[in-house]
N, C-alpha and C positions, 0 to 999 in steps of 0.2 A: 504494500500500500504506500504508494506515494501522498507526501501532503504538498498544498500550494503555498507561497506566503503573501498570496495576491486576495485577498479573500470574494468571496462569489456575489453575483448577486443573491439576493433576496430571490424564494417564487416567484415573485409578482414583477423582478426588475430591478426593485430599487436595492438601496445598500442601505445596515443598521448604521444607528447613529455615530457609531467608534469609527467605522470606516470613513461617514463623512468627516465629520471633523478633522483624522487625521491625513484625507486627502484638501480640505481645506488648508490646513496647517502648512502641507507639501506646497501648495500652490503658489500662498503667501510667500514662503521660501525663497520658491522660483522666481516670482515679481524683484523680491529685495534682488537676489543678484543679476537680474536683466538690469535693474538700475543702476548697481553698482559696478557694473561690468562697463554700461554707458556713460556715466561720471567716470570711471577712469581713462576711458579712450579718449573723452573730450580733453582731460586735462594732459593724456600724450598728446594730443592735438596742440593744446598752447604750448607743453614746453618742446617738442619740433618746431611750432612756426617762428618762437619768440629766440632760443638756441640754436636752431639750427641743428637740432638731435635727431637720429634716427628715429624711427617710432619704438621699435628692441631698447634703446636705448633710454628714451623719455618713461618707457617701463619700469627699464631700473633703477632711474632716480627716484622715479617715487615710491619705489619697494626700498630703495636703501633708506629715502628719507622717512619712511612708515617705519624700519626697524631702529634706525639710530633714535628717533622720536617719541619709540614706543606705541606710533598712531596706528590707530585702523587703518589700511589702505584707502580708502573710500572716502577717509577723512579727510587724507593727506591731497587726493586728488579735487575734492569739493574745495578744501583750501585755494588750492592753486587754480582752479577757475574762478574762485572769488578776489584772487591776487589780479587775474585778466583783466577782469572787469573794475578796476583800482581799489579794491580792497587792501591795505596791508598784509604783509605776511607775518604773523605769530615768530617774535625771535627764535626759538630752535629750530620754526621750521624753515624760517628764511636760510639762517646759518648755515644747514644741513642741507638744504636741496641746493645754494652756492656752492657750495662743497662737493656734492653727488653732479652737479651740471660740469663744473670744471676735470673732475675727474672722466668724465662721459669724453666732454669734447677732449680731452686728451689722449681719450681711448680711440677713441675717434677719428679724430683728423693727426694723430701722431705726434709725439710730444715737442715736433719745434713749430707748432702751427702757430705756436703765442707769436712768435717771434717774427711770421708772414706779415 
């Protein structure tokens, strides 16, 4: 006898209440990271248009600046399109993603690019 861990419907169709809610729940889930998935790409979008970063790149500054920060990534990247739009940047996170951009572009265009 095999089991499923998909549970059936109901005779009649439907599905009990455990199953809805915790397909509700699932749902919810999915929503948060389509959004956080598209806050982070917009803000790879500023730090490429604004640095001049790959887009690989503009990912890892804001994963480096999410671990040096201790931020959520989603945070870090809502940040940085609120920086676009002339918000301020939060001292560590300014500090930190200065630091993560320069690091990039040096990875990037090879270390005597300063110097072009």
């Amino acid at each position: 006898m095999t089991t499923s861990r998909v549970p059936r419907p109901l005779p009649d169709g439907t599905r009990d209440d455990a199953t809805n809610a915790r397909l509700e729940q699932e749902n919810a889930q999915l929503r948060r990271a389509v959004d956080s998935h598209a806050t982070v790409d917009q803000a790879i979008g500023v730090l490429t248009a604004i640095h001049r970063l790959a887009p690989a790149a503009g990912f890892e500054v804001l994963r480096e600046v999410s671990q040096h920060t201790n931020t959520k990534l989603h945070t870090v990247a809502e940040t940085v399109i609120a920086w676009a739009l002339g918000r301020p940047l939060p001292g560590p996170v300014g500090q930190e993603l200065g630091a993560a951009v320069l690091r990039r572009s040096r990875q990037q265009n090879g270390p005597d690019a300063e110097a072009r």
